[in-house]
C-alpha positions in Angstrom: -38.9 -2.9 7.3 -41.5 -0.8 5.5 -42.6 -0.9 1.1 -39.9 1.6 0.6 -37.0 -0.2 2.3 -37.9 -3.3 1.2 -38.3 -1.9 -2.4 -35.1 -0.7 -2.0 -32.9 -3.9 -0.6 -34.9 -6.0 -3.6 -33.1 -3.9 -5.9 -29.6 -3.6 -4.7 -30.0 -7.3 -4.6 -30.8 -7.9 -8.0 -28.0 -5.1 -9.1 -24.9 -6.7 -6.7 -25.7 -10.0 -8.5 -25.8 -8.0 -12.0 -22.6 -6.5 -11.2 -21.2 -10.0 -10.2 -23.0 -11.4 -13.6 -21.7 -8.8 -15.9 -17.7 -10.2 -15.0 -18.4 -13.8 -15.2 -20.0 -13.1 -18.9 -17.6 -11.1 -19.6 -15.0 -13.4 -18.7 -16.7 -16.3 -19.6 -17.7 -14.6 -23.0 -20.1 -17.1 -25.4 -18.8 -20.4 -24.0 -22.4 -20.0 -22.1 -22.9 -20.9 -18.4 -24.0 -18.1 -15.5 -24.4 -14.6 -16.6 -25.8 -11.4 -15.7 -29.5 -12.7 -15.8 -28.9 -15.8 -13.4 -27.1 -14.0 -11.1 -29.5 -11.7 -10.7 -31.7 -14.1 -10.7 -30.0 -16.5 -7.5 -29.0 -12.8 -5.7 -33.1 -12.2 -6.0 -33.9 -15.9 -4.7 -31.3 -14.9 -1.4 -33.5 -11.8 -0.6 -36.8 -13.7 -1.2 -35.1 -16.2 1.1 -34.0 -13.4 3.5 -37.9 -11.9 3.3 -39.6 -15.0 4.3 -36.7 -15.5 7.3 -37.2 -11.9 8.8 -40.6 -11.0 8.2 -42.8 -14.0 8.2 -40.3 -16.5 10.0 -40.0 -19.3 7.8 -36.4 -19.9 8.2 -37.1 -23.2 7.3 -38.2 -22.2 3.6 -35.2 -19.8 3.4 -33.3 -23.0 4.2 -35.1 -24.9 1.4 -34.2 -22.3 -1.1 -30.2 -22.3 0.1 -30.3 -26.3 -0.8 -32.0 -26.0 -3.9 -30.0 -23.1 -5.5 -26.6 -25.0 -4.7 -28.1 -28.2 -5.9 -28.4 -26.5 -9.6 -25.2 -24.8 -9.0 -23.9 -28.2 -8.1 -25.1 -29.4 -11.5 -24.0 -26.7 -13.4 -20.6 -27.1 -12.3 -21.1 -31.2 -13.1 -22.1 -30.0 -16.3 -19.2 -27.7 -16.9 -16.6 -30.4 -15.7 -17.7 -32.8 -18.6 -16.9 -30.3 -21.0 -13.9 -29.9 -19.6 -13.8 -26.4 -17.2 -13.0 -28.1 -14.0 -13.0 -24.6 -12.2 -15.2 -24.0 -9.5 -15.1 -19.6 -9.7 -18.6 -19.2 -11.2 -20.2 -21.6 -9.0 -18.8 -20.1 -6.0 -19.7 -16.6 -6.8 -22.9 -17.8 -7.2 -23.4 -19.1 -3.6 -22.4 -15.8 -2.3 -24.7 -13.7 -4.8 -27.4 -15.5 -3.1 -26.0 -14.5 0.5 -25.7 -11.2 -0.8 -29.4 -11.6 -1.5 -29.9 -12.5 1.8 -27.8 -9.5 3.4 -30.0 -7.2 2.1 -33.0 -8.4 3.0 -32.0 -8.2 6.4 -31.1 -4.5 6.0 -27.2 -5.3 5.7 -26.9 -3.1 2.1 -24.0 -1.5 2.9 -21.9 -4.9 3.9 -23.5 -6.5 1.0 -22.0 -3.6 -1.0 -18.5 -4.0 0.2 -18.3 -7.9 -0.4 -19.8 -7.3 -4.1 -17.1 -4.6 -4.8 -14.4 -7.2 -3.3 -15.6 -10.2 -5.9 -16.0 -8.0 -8.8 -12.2 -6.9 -7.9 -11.1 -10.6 -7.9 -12.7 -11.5 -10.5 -11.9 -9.0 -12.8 -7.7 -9.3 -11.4 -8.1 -12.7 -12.7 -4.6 -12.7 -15.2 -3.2 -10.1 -12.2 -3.5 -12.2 -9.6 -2.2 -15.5 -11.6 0.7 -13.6 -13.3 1.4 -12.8 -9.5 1.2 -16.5 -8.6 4.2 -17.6 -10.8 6.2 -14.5 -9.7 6.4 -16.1 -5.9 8.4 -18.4 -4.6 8.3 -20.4 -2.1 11.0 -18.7 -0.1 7.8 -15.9 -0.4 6.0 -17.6 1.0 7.1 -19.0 3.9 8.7 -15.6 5.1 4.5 -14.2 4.6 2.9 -16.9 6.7 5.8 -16.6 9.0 5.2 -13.0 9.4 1.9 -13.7 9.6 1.7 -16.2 12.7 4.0 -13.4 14.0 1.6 -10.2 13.0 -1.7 -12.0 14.0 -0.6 -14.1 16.7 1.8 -12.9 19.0 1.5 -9.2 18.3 -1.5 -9.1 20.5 0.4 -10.7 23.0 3.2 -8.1 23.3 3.3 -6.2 26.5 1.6 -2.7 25.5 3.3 -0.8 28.2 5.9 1.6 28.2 9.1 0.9 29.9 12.5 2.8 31.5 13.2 5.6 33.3 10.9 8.8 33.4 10.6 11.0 31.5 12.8 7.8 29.1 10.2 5.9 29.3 9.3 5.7 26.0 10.0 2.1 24.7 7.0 0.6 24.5 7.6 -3.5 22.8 3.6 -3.3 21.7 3.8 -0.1 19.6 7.2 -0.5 18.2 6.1 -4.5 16.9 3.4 -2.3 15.8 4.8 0.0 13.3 7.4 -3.0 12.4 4.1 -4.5 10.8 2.8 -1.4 9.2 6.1 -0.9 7.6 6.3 -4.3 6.0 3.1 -4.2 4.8 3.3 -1.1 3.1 7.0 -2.5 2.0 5.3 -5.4 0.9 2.9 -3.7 -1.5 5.9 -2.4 -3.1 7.4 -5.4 -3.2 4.4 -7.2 -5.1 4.1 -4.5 -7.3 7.8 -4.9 -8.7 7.5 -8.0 -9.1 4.1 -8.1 -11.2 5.4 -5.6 -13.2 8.8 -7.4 -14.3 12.3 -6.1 -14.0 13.3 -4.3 -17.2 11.6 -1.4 -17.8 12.6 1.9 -19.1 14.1 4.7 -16.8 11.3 6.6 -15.7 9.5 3.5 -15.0 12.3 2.1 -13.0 12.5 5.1 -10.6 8.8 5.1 -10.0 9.0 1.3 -9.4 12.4 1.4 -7.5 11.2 4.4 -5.2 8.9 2.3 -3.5 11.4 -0.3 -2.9 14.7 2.4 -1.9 15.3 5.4 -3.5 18.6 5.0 -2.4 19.2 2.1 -4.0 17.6 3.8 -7.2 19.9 6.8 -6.7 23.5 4.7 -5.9 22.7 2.2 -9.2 22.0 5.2 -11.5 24.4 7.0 -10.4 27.3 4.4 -11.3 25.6 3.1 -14.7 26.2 6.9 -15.4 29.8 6.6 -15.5 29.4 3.6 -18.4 27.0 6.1 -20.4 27.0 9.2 -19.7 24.9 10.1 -22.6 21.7 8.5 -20.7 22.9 10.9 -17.4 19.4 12.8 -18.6 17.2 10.4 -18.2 19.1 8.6 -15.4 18.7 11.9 -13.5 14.7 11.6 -14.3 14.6 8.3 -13.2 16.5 9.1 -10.1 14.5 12.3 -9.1 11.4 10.1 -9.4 12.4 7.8 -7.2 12.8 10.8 -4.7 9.0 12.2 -5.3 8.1 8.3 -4.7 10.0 8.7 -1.2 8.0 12.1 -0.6 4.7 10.4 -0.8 5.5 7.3 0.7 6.4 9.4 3.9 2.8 11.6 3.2 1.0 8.1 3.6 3.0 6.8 6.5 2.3 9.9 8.3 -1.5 10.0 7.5 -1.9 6.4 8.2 -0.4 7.0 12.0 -1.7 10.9 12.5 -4.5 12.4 10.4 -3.7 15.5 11.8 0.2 15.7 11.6 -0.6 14.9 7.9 -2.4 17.7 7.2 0.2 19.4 8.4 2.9 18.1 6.1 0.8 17.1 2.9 1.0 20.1 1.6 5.0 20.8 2.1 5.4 17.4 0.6 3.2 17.9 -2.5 5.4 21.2 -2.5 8.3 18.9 -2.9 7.0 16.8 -4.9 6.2 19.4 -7.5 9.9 20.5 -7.3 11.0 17.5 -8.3 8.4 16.6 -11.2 9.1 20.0 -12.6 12.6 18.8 -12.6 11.7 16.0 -14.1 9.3 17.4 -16.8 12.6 19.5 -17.3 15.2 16.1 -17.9 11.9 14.3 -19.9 12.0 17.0 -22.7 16.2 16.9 -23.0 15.6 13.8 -23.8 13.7 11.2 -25.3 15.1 8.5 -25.5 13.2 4.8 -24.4 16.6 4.0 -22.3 15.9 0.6 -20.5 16.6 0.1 -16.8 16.3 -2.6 -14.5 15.0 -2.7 -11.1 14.5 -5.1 -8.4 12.1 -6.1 -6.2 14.7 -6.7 -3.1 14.5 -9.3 -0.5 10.8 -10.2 1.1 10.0 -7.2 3.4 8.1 -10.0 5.7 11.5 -12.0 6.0 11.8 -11.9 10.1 15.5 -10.8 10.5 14.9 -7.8 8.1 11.5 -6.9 10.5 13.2 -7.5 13.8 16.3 -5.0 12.4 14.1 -2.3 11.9 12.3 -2.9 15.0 15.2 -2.6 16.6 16.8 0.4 14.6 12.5 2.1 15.2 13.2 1.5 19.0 16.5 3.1 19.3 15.5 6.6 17.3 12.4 6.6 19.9 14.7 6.7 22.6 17.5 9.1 21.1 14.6 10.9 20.0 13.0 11.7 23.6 16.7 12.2 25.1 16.9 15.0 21.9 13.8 16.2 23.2 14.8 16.2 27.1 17.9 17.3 27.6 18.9 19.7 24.6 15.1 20.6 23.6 13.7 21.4 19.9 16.9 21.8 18.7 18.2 18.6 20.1 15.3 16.5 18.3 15.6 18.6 15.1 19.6 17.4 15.1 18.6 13.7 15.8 16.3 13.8 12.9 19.1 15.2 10.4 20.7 11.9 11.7 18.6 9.3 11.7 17.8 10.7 8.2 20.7 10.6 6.7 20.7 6.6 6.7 16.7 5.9 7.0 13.7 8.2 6.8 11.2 5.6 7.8 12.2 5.0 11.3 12.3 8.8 12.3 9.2 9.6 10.2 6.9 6.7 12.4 8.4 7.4 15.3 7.4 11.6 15.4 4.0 10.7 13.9 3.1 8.3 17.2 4.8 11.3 19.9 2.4 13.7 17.5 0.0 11.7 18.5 0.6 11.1 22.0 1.2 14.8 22.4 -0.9 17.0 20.0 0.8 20.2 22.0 3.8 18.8 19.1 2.6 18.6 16.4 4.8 21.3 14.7 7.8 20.0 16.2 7.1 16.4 15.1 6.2 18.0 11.4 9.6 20.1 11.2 11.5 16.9 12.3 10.1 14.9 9.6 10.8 17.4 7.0 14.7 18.0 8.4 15.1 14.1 8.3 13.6 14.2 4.4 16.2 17.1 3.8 18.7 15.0 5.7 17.7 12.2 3.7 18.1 13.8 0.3 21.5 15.6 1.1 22.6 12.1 1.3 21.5 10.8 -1.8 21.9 13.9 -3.8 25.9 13.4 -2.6 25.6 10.1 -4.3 24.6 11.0 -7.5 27.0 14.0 -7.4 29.8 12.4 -5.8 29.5 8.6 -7.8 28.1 10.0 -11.2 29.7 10.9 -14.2 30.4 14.6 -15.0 27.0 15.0 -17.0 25.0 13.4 -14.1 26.7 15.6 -11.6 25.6 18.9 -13.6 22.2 17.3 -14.3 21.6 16.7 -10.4 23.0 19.9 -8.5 20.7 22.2 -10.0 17.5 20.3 -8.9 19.1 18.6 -5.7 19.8 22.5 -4.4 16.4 23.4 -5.6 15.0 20.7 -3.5 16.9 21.5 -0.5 16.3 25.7 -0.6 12.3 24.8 -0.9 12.7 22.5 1.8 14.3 25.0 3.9 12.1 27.7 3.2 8.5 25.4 3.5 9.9 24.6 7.5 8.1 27.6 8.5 4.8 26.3 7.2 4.7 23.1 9.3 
C-alpha cells in the first residue's frame, strides 16, 4: 500500500466512525457518553491497529489495541449502567467502528462502507424498528423463522432439475420453491409496512398501502363501502385506482428482479399505465377534498407455510398450462392462458414468463405481451367489481378511467 492509499484508508476510517458518531450524539443528545470525536477516535485506533498488522507484522500489538479499546468501552458502559442506561447500542457500535478501522487499513474501503451505511440505518430506524417490535406477534413470528428454516435450509436441497414429458418438461421443484420465496419476501415488505404504518388512514393512503397487500381486496372493500356513502365514491375511486398503479409497479419490480432485460421491455408500458391511472387520480383528488378515513389491513403473514405452499402450487400449474399454451396452440395459445391466469392472480403468470424470458431470450416479446394481457386481464376483473358492486356514483367514477386503462393497454401491446 503506497502514501496515497494509505492516506486515503486513514481517512475513510476516521469519517465511517464520524458518521457512526454523529447518530449516537445525535441520539444520545447532552446526556454525554461517545460522540462523533471518540468514534473517530476508536475507528482511527482500528486502522492504526490494521497498519501495524499488514505492514510491519505486529499482529500482536494490533491485538493489544483490540483489548484495550473494549476494556474502556467495557467501562463506559459500567459507567453508563450506574446511571441508569443499561443498553449496550453505543458500546457495540463502538467495537465495530474500530473493525471498520481495521477494514480499511487492509484495503477493504468499500466493505467498510457498506457495514457503516448499514449501522447508521439502524441506528437512526431506532423508534421504526421498535414501533415495529410491538406491532408483531408471536404468531409472526413463528410463521418467519418457520419460513426461514424452510427458505435457508431446505431450499438448497430441492432437486434443481426439470421434470415430465418433453417438450412438458418444465416443472422444475428448485425454481418454482424459488420464486415461492421471492414472492413472500416482497409480500412481506408489504406486509411490515402496513403494519408500521397503522390501519386507519385516509383514502389515498389506504390504496397505496392496500395495493401492496391486494389491490383486489382494495378494489372489492371500496367498492361496497360505496353503496353506504356514496358521496365518498370520489375519493373511494382514487383510493382504488391507486391501489391499481401500486399493482403496475409491483409487477415492474417482479419482472426486473427475475429478467433485467424483459424489464426494460415492459417498464416503460407500465409507467405508461401508471400515468393513466395517476392522471386519473389527480382528476378524482381535485373533485374532491375531503380527509375521508379508510382502513386497511395488513392480511395474514405472507411467510405462513400453507399460504407459500398454495402459491407454489398454483406458480407450478400456470408454468405447465403455460408451456402446453405455448406447444400446442402457439402465441395465441399463451396469450389466452395469460388473460386466465390473470383474471384471478397476476403474480403467478407474471414470474412464471419472466423465468421462460430468461430461459429463452428468442421470447422475450412474447413473455412481455403475456404479462401485459394478464395485467389487462387482471384489471377487467377488478374494474367489473367496482362497476358491478359500487354504488351508481362509483360506477360513473370508474368506467371512464377503467376503459381508459384498458384502450392504452391495448394499444402499448405493440411496443413490447
Amino acid at each position: 500500500m503506497d502514501d496515497r492509499q494509505l492516506a486515503i484508508s486513514f481517512v475513510v476510517a476516521i469519517g465511517l466512525g464520524a458518521l457512526l458518531g454523529l447518530e449516537r450524539e445525535r441520539t444520545k443528545g447532552g446526556e454525554g457518553g461517545a460522540g462523533v470525536r471518540t468514534f473517530a477516535l476508536i475507528s482511527l485506533c482500528g486502522a492504526v491497529a490494521g497498519y501495524l498488522d499488514r505492514s510491519m507484522g505486529l499482529g500482536y500489538l494490533a491485538l493489544a489495541m483490540f483489548v484495550a479499546v473494549a476494556t474502556l468501552v467495557l467501562g463506559m458502559y459500567v459507567v453508563t449502567g450506574l446511571h441508569g442506561d443499561t443498553g449496550i447500542t453505543t458500546e457495540v457500535s463502538a467495537l465495530l467502528a474500530f473493525v471498520l478501522g481495521l477494514l480499511c487499513a487492509h484495503g477493504l474501503i468499500q466493505l467498510a462502507s457498506w457495514i457503516a451505511v448499514a449501522m447508521a440505518l439502524l441506528l437512526a430506524l431506532k423508534e421504526w424498528l421498535h414501533r415495529l417490535a410491538t406491532q408483531i406477534n408471536s404468531q409472526d413470528v413463528q410463521a418467519t423463522l418457520k419460513f426461514g428454516i424452510v427458505a435457508l435450509v431446505i431450499l438448497p436441497l430441492v432437486p434443481d432439475a426439470n421434470f415430465g414429458p418433453a417438450p412438458l418438461n418444465v416443472v422444475n421443484p428448485y425454481k418454482i420453491w424459488l420464486m415461492v420465496v421471492l414472492i413472500s419476501a416482497l409480500n412481506f415488505i408489504s406486509y411490515l409496512v402496513v403494519k408500521v404504518v397503522g390501519v386507519e388512514h385516509g383514502i389515498g393512503w389506504v390504496g397505496l398501502l392496500g395495493g401492496m397487500v391486494s389491490s383486489t381486496a382494495v378494489t372489492l372493500g371500496f367498492a361496497r363501502r360505496s353503496q353506504q356513502d356514496p358521496q365518498a365514491s370520489s375519493a373511494l375511486g382514487m383510493g382504488i385506482l391507486l391501489a391499481w398503479t401500486v399493482m403496475l409497479l409491483r409487477v415492474a419490480g417482479m419482472v426486473v428482479l427475475i429478467n433485467w432485460e424483459l424489464g426494460r421491455r415492459l417498464v416503460l408500458v407500465l409507467v405508461l399505465l401508471s400515468v393513466v391511472n395517476l392522471g386519473a387520480c389527480y382528476w378524482l383528488w381535485r373533485k374532491t377534498k375531503q380527509h375521508t378515513r379508510g382502513e386497511v389491513k395488513s392480511g395474514n403473514n405472507p411467510f405462513e407455510l400453507t399460504e407459500a405452499v398454495q402459491f407454489g402450487l398454483l406458480f407450478g400449474v400456470v408454468v405447465v398450462v403455460a408451456r402446453v399454451a405455448r406447444v400446442y396452440f402457439g402465441e395465441t395459445g399463451l396469450y389466452v392462458a395469460s388473460a386466465l391466469a390473470g383474471l384471478t392472480d397476476v403474480d403467478a403468470i407474471t414470474l412464471a414468463m419472466a423465468d421462460q424470458a430468461r430461459i429463452d431470450p428468442a421470447s422475450l416479446p412474447v413473455s412481455a405481451r403475456a404479462i401485459v394481457i394478464a395485467v389487462l386481464a387482471n384489471t377487467l376483473t377488478k374494474g367489473a367489481m367496482a362497476i358491478g358492486i359500487g354504488a351508481p356514483a362509483l360506477r360513473r367514477v370508474m368506467l371512464v378511467p377503467t376503459l381508459a386503462l384498458l384502450g392504452t393497454g391495448v394499444l402499448v401491446i405493440v411496443l413490447v
